[in-house]
C-alpha positions in Angstrom: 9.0 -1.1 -7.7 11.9 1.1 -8.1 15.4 -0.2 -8.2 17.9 2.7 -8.8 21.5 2.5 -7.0 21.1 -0.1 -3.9 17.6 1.5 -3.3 14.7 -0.4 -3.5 11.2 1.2 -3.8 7.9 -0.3 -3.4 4.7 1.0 -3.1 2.6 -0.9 -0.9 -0.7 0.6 -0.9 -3.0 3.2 -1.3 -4.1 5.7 1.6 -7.5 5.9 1.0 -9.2 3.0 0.1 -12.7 1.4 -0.8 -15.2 4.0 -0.6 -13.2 6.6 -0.6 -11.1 6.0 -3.3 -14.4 5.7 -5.5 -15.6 9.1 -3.8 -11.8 10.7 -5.1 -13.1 9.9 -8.9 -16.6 11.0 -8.1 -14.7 14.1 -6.8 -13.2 15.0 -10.4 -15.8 14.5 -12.2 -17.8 16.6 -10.0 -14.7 18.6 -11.0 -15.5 18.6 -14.3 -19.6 19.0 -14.4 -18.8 22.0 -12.3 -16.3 23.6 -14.8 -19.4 23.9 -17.4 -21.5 25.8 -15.2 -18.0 27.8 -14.2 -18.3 28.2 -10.3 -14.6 28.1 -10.7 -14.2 27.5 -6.7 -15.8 24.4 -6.6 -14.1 23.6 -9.6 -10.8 24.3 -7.7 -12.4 22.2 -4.2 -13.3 19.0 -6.4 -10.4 18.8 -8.2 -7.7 19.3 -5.3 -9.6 17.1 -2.9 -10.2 14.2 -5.3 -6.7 14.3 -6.5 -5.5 14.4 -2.7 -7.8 11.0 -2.2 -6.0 9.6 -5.3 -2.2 10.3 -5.5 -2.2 9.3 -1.4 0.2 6.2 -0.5 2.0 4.1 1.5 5.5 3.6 0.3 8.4 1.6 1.7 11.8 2.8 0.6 15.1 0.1 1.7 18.5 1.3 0.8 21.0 -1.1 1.3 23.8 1.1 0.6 23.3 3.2 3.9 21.6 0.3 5.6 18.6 2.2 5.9 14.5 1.3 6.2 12.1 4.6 5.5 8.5 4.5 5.5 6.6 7.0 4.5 2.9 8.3 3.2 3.2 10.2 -0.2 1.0 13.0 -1.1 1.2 14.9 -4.0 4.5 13.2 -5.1 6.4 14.5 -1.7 7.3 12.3 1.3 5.5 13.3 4.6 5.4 11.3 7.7 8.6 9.4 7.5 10.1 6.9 9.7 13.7 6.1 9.5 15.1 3.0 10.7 18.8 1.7 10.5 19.5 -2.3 9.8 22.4 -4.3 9.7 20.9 -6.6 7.2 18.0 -7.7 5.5 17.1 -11.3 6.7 14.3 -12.8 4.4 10.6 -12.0 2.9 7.9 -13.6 3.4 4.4 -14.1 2.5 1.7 -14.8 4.8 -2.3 -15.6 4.7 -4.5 -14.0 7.0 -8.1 -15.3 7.6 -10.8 -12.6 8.1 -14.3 -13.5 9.5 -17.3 -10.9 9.5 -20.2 -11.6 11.2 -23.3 -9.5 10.1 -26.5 -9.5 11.4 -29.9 -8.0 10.8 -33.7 -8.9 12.3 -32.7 -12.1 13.9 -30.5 -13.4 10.9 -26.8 -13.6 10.9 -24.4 -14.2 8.4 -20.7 -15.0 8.3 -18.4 -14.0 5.6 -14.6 -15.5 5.6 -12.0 -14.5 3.7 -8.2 -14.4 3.0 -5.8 -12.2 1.8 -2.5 -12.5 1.7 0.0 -10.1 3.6 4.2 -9.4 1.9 6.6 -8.2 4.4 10.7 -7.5 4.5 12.3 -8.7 7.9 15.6 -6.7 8.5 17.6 -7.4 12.2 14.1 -9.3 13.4 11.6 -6.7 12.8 9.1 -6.9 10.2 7.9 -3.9 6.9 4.3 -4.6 5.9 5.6 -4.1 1.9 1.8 -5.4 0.1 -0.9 -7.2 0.4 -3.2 -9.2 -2.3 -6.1 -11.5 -2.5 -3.7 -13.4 -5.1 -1.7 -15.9 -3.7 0.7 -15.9 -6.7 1.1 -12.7 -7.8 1.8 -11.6 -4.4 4.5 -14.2 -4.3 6.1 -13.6 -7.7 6.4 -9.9 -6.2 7.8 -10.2 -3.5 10.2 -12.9 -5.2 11.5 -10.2 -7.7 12.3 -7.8 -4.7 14.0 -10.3 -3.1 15.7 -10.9 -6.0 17.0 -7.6 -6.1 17.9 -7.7 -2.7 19.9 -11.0 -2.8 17.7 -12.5 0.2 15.5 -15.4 0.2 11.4 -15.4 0.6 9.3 -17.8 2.4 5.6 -19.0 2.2 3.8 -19.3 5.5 1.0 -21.9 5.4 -1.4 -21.5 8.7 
């Protein structure tokens, strides 16, 4: 979270995620092994592609000082893929659970596996910002309290 001037900056999530993010480190240290043996292209290949997987994001940038909304996918430290939108106001936060269900099933068997994360977003003239997401009630929640803090706008916790 960055707070500079009536701007309000969160990140709120990485690009590339399970696997992949794994396969970004696995990617430098391939890097790396490959710098010994000095095959200085695949040094080059390794190390650009696993820092593209790792320095990827989602951020969500609200400026309430030109009553704007951007979000955008950061790569390499620049903004690419923004959308702009213009509010009037910023109306509330608010945290929600979302139930997952996944049904596997192999020779016969099946099994279930529930879960539930939790989901943060900023409402602004009645349309929602995905702004983070956490297994953690809490810490989601004490988030998303200190952004609205920021903002001067109240949060709310939906129970389903």
């Amino acid at each position: 979270m960055k707070d500079v001037l009536g701007t309000l900056e969160i990140h709120t999530g990485k690009y590339f995620t399970g696997g992949f993010y794994y396969a970004g480190w696995a990617l430098l240290l391939a890097g790396a092994a490959a710098a010994m043996s000095q095959s200085w292209i695949y040094v080059l290949l390794f190390l650009l592609v696993g820092m593209v997987v790792l320095t990827t994001h989602y951020r969500i940038n609200i400026n309430t000082k030109e009553k704007y909304i951007e979000e955008y996918v950061v790569l390499f430290g620049v903004k690419t893929k923004v959308e702009r939108f213009n509010f009037a106001a910023i109306d509330y936060f608010f945290v929600k659970e979302q139930s997952y269900v996944q049904k596997l099933g192999s020779r016969g068997s099946t099994s279930t596996i529930k879960s539930i994360e939790y989901d943060a977003y900023v409402v602004a003239d009645g349309k929602k910002f995905h702004v983070g997401f956490s297994k953690n009630q809490k810490k989601l929640v004490s988030k998303t309290k200190a952004w609205a803090d920021v903002l001067k706008v109240p949060i709310k916790v939906v129970d389903i």
